[in-house]
N, C-alpha and C positions, 0 to 999 in steps of 0.2 A: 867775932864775926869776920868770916873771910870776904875779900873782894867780888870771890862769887858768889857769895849767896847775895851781896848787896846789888850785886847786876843782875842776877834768876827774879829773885822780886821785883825791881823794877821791869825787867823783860815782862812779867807775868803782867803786874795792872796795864803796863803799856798793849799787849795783849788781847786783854779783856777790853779796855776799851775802845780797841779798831776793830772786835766784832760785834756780829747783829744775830737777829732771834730768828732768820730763813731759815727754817726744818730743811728746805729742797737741795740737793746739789748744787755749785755754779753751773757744770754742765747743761741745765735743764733752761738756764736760763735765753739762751739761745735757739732754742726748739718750741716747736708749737704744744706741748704741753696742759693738758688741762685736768684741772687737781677737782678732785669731788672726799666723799666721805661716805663710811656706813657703820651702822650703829648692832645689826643684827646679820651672824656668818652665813653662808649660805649651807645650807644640808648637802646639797646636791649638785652635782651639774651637769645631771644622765637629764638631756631632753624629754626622755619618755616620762620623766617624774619632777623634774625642776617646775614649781609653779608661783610660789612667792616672790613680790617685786627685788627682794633681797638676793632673790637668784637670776631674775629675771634682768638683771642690772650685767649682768653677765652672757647669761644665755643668748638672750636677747641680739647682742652684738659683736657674737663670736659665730653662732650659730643664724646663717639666711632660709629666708622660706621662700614657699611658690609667687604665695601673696604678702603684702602689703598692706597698710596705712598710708593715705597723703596724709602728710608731714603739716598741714597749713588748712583744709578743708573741714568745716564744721558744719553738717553733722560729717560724723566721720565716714570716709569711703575706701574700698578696697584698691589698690592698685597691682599692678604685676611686679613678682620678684624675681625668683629664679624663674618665675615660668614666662612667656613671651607675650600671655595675655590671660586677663580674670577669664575663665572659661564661661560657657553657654549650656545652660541645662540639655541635655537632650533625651532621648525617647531610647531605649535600646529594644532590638525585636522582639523582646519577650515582656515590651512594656513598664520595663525598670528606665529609672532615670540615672544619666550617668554625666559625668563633666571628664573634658580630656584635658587634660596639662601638657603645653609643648614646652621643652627645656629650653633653657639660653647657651650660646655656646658657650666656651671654654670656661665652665663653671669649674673649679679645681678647690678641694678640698685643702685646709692647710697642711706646709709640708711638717710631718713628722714618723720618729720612727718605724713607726704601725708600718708602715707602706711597704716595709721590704719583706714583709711575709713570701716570699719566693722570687721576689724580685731584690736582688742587692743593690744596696746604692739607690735607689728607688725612694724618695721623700714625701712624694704627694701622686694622683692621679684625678683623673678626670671624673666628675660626677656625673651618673648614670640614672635613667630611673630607677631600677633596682634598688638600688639605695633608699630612695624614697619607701619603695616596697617591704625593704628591710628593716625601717623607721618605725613604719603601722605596726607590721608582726610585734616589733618589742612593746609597742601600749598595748599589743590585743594582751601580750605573754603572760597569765597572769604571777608567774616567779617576779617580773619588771616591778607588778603594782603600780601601773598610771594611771593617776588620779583621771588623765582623762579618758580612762575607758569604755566609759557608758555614754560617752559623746559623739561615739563612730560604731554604737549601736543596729544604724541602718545601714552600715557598710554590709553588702551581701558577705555571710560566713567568717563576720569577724569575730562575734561570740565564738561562733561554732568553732573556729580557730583553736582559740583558746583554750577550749575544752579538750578540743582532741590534742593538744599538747600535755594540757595537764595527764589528760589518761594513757599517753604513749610514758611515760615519765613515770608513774605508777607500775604500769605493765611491766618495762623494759627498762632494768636501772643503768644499763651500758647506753641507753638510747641520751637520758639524762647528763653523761658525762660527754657527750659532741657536744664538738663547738656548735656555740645558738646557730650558725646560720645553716648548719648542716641540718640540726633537730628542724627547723623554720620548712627547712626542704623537704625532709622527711615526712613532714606534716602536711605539706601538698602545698602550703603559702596560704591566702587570703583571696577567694575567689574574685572580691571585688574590687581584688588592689592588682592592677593588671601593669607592669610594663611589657608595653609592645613592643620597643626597641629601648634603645639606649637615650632618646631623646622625648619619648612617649608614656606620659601613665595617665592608666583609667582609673577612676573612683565611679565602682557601680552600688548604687543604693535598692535596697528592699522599695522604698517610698519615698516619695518628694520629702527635700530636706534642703533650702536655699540659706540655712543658717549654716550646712555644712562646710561651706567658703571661707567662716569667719574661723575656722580651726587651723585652715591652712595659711594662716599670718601669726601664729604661734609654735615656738619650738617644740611643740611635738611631734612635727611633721617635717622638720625639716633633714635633708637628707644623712643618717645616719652609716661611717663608714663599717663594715664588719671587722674590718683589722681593729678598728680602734677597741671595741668591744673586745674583741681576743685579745690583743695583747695588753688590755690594761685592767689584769686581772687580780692588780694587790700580789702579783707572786716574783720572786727573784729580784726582788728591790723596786719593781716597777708599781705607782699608780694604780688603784683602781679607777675606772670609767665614770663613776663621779666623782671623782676630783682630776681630772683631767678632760679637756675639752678639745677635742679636732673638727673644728668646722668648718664654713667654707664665707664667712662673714669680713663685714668690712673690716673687722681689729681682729688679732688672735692674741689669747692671752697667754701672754709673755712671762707673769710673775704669777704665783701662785701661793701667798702664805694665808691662806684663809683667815685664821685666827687675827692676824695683823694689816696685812694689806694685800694686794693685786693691781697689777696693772695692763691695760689692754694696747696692743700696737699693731699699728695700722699694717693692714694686711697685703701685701705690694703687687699678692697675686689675682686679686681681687677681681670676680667676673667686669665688675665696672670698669676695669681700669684696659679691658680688652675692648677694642677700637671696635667688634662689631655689636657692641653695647654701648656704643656712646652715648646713644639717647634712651637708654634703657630709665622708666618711670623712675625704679628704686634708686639709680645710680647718677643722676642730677638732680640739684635743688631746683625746686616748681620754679616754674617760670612766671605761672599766677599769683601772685602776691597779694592779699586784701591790703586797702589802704590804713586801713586800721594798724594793723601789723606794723607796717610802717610809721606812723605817726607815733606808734607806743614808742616804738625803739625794740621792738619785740627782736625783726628783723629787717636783713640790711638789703633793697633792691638789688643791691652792685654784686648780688650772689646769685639771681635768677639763673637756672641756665648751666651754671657750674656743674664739674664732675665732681662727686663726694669720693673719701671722706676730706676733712683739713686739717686735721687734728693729728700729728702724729701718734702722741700716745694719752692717754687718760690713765692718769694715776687715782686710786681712792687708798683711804689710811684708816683706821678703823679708830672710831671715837667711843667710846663705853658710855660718856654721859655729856648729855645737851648743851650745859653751860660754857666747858671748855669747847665745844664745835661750833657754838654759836659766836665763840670770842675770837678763833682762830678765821671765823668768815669774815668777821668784819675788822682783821688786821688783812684782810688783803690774801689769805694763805689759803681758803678753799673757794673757788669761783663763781659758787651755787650754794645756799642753804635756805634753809626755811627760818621761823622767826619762832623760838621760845617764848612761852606762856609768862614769864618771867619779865620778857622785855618788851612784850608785845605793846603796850600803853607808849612806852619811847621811838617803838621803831614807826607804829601806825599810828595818824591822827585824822582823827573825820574819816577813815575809808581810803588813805591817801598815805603814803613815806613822807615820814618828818621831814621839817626841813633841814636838818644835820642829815638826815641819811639822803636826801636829792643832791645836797651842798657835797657828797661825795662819789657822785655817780653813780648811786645806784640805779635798779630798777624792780617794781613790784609787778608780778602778774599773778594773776588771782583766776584758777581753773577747777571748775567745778567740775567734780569726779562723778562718774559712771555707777553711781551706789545711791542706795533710799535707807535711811534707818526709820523706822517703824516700831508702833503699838500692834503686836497682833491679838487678837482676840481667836479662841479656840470656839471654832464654828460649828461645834459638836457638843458644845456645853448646853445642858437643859434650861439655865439662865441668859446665858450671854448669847449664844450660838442662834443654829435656821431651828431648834426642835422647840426655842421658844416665840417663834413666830413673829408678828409684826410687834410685841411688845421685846422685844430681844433687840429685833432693827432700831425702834427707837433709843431702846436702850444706849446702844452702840453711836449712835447718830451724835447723842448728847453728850456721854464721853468723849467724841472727836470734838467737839463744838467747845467744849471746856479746857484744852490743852493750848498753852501759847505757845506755839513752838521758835517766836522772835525772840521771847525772855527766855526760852531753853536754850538756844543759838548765844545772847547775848551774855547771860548766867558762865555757862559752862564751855564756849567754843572760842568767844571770842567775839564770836560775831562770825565766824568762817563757817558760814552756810547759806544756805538757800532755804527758804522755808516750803516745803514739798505740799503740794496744792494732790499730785497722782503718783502711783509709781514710777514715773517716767522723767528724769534728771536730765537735764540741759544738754544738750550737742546729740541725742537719742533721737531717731524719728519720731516724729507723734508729738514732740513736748510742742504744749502751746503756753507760752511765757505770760499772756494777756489773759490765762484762764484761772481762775478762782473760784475753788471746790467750797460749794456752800456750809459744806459740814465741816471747814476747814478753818476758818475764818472763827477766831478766839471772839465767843461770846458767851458770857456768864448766863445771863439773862433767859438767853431763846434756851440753850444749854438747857437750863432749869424748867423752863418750859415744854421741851420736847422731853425732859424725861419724866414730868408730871402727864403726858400726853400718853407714854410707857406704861403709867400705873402704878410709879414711882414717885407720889410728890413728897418735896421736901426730902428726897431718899429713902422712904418710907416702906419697907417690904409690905404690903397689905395682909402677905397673910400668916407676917410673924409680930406687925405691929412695931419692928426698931428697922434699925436702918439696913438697906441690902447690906450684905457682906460680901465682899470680892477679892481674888486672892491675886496677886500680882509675883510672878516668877520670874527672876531677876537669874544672871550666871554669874555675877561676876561680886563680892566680899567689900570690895575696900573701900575706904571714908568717903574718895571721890565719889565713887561709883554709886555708893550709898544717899551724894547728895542729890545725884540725880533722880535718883529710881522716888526720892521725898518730894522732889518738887511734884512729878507726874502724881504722883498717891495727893498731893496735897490740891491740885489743880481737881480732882474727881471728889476729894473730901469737900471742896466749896461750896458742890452742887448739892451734898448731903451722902452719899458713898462711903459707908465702912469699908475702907482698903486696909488689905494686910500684904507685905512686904515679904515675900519667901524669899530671902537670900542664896543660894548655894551656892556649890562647885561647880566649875563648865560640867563634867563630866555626871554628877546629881542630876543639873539641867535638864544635858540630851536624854538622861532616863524618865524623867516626870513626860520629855515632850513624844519621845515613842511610846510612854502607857498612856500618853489622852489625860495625864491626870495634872492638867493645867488650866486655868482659864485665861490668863492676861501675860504677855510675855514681851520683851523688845529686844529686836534681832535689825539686823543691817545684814545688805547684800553688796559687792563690788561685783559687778557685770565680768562674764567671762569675755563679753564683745559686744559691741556697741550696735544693737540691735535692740527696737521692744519686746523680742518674741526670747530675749533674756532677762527681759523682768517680768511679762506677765504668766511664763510658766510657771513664777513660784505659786499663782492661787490657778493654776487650772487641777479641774480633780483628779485626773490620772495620774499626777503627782501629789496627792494632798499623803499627809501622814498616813491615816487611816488604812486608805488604798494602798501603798504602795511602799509606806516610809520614806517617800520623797519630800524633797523640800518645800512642797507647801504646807508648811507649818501649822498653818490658819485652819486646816482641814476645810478650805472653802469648797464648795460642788457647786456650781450654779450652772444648768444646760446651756441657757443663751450664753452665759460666756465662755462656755468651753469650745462650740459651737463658732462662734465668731474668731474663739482664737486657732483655732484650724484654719478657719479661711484667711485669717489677716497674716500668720506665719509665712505662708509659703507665697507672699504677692509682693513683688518688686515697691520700691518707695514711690507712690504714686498718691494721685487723689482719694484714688479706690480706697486702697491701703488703710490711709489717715482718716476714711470716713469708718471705718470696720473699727478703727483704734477710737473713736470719738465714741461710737456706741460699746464698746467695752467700760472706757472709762466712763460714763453715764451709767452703770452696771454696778461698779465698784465705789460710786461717789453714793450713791443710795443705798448700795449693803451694805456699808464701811467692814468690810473683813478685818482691815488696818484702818489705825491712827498715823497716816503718813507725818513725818517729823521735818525733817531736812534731808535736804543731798548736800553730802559735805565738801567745803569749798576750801582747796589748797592756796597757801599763798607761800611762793618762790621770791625768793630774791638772789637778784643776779648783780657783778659786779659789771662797768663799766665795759670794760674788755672783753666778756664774755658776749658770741657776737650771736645770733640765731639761736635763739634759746628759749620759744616759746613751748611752755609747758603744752604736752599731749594730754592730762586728765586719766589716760587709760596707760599702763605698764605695758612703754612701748620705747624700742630700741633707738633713742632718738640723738645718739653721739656723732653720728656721721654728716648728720649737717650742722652742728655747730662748730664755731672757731673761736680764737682766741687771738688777742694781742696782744704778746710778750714784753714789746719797749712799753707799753703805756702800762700794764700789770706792777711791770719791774718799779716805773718811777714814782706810781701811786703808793706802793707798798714800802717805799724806803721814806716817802711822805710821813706816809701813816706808822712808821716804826721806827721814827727817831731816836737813836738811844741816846737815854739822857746821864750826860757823862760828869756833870760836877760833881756827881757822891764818888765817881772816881777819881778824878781829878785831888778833890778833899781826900781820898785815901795815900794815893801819891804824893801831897806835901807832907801826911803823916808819917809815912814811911821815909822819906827824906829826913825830917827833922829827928827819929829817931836815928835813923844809923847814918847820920855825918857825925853827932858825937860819938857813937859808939868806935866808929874809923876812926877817929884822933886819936880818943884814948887808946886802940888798938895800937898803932904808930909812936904816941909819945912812949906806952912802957917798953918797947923794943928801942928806943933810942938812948 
């Protein structure tokens, strides 16, 4: 053995033991940095069609809209983004309703190549209305396929749009090979998507539509460049336009490995960061602060006021499975995660963070999501349904009254829920927290009694003599899943109910529920926007199955409540409002169409350092007001990541003890 190999080994443990397990650069440590994680890639990141939170983690805060979200306000309200104020319904002379958007100045799209389409040297330009008008056209297009197409239905001649695209494109195959904005022009544009100038756009509607605002605080409206479109068309090495982003957002993203990671950095040209925006809504942290917020640790007063964003960049890394993301969050390495089913009994106790996870700074916030899972009953069934009249309502009354949905919450969730009393989930107008739906309320007893009241005693069909039989259609296979769909089947067998279990494919499912050939089904809804008049169109009839093959499932038809929900849609949040929403749900607590279940309840856990970080509930771009603190991140995590050095230290005297004999004898036989 030579001298050097006996110094490379020792160099090597010496080595090993002056390093540590930081994944991060040193570089990073000196910068405002905030690390996150994701588990599922995104498909897309064409605004016209990005709609999962997986994409929206991106979209979100690369790409700004007209409107807004306050960041701190419950229930949730709109604020102004790019535009300079939520607009005002108004009357146009032919009696249509229309809202004007004024733009903010020097809104500048991020710089990148696209720009020099006949301009050289040219990185970025100014955003325009047109842009916006160029954004609709790609959801109306139906080549794009946006999911949110049927949502800008009342936009005057936005079908119509579409159509006459598709048929110039059929007609005219040279017409199909221009670039889109040339075909868009060709096409005449979008009647009711009007830019007047370069700082003016109209949105003119068919009919009142005051939900239509809630679209314009979602990336699919926000201003789309044409260049970007053209030149990032997959050809000559370059990108295509969904996996490439140019928007005009507080972060632009900077890294792009989808499969692996991404990172967003803050965008310096940012309309916020331009002085005649200083007090632009989207571009300061509130200045109202509830005290609650404060008292949590949610967030920090000494931020009111502030220009966003603070954060130079947001790195995320992609995790494949829970265990390991949940271990690297609590060494200090991702800033933010959620709490596995696995450790949930150690990290919660009572409703509260253990005291090992308090004794480390943490913090729990606990926000109930914009979503209702439900029993639905098929309202067209000769049994269960309106054709069996008041013994069918019973019917339905006493399977709601037989479901716990605390032991289903406690069973299978954890306990992360809310137990749903109406369609209507916390921070929604309408929710009344102190109200409890009669037929909601777990009673075996009255249960059995209202459905002997049916014509059902003891589950009794009368006029087959055994017990009703009912069929229960499930979409989803697996053991979990299975142990659920048993409890409900076993809650309705108490009362005396032959349930049977149809298991199937998502894809079996959606065919039994467009032929009507179902009775008993549970589905969940997450709110496109935090409005009632997004949960109670799932049982109005102009959307039921039946009619329409829209989403209400239930095929409910009821006049007074269709009736009422016209008039309660289109009325600002008021008394009024909430009185119209009080007589709907008195409507729906006596038909029971649904077995309302829970609104499911997120629980976040945030590290020390991580500073303004109260959860939104709703999939919402919410990086730009949080920060971070680097010295105390750093000293916690070298805390928390002591390596522990006497197994190496023990290998260093073994390595010693063997090669000092090996040296001598090496030495004595040369002597």
């Amino acid at each position: 053995m030579s001298r050097l190999t006996v110094i490379a080994a020792l160099a090597g443990v010496l080595a090993v033991i002056g390093c540590t397990n930081d994944p991060y650069p040193e570089a990073d440590r000196a910068e405002k940095v905030l690390y996150s994680s994701f588990t599922e890639t995104p498909k897309t990141l064409d605004p016209a069609v990005a709609y999962s939170t997986a994409e929206h983690v991106i979209t979100g805060n690369v790409y700004d809209t007209l409107l807004e979200y306050h960041y701190l306000e419950r229930p949730y309200r709109l604020i102004p983004g790019l535009a300079e104020a939520v607009p005002e319904a108004r009357q146009t002379p032919d009696g249509r309703q229309s809202y004007r958007f004024k733009l903010r100045q020097g809104i500048l799209f991020h710089a990148d190549p696209c720009f020099e389409f006949g301009h050289p040297l040219r990185m970025t330009r100014e955003v325009v209305a047109a842009d916006f008008a160029f954004a609709l056209a790609r959801v109306a297009d139906p080549v794009v396929n946006s999911p949110a197409i049927s949502s800008f239905a009342q936009v005057l001649g936005f079908a119509d749009f579409g159509k006459r695209l598709a048929e110039l494109r059929r007609a005219d195959t040279g017409f199909a090979t221009l670039p889109t904005q040339e075909q868009y022009a060709r096409a005449g544009g979008i009647p009711g998507v009007i830019a007047h100038n370069d700082r003016e756009l109209e949105i003119v509607l068919t009919s009142a539509n005051a939900q239509i605002l809630y679209w314009f605080a979602m990336p699919f409206t926000t201003p789309v460049a044409w260049e970007a479109v053209a030149y990032y068309n997959g050809r000559e090495g370059r990108p295509h336009f969904t996996d490439h982003a140019v928007g005009t957002g507080p972060y632009r993203l900077a890294l792009y490995e989808k499969q692996f990671r991404f990172t967003l950095e803050r965008n310096a040209a940012w309309y916020g960061s331009v002085a005649a925006n200083a007090s632009a809504p989207g571009a300061v942290f509130p200045a109202t602060i509830a005290a609650e917020d404060i008292a949590e640790g949610r967030i920090d007063s000494a931020y009111a006021g502030r220009r966003l964003p603070f954060v130079d960049r947001v790195k995320f890394y992609r995790e494949r499975e829970n265990i390991p993301r949940f271990n690297k969050f609590l060494q200090g390495y991702y800033d933010d995660g959620g709490i596995i089913k696995e450790s949930f009994d150690a990290v919660i106790q009572g409703d509260r963070l253990s005291p090992e996870m308090q004794a480390r700074g943490m913090r729990l916030d606990k926000t109930v999501e914009p979503a209702i899972f439900y029993v639905g009953f098929n309202m067209g069934d000769p049994v269960l349904g309106a054709p069996a009249g008041e013994r069918g309502r019973k019917l339905r009354q006493a399977m709601s009254l037989a479901v716990d949905s605390h032991q289903y919450l406690e069973l299978f969730l954890n306990g992360r829920g809310v137990e749903a009393q109406t369609p209507l989930p916390p921070g929604i107008f309408g929710y009344d927290a102190g109200y409890k739906n009669p037929f909601r309320q777990y009673d075996v007893a009255r249960a059995r009694q209202v459905l002997a009241d049916a014509g059902y005693r003891n589950g009794i069909d009368p006029a087959t003599q055994t017990r009703l039989k009912l069929s229960f259609d499930t979409s989803a296979t697996t053991a979990a899943a299975n142990l659920q769909f048993e409890f409900l089947a076993a809650a309705w067998r108490e009362i005396g109910l032959d349930i049977e279990i149809n298991a199937t494919t998502y894809n079996q499912f959606q065919d039994k529920i467009r032929r009507g050939a179902y009775q008993m089904f549970i589905w969940g809804w997450l709110a496109d926007f935090p409005d009632p008049e997004n949960f109670f169109f799932l049982l109005e009839c102009q959307n039921a199955r039946s009619k329409s093959g829209g989403p209400n499932t239930a095929d409910f038809c009821n006049p007074e409540f269709d009736r009422l929900y016209r008039e309660m849609k289109d009325i600002p949040n008021n008394e009024r409002r909430a009185g119209v929403i009080r007589s709907m749900l008195a409507i729906l607590e006596r038909e029971r169409p649904w077995i309302e279940l829970y609104h499911l309840e997120d629980f976040t856990l945030s590290h020390a350092w991580l500073v303004n970080s109260k959860p939104m509930g709703i999939s919402y771009p919410a990086y730009k007001y949080k920060d971070v603190k680097p010295e105390l991140r750093a000293r916690m995590q070298a805390e928390w990541n002591r390596p522990v050095r006497w197994p190496l230290y023990l290998v260093l005297v073994l390595v010693v003890a063997v090669t000092v004999p090996a040296v001598r004898t090496y030495y004595r036989e040369r002597l």
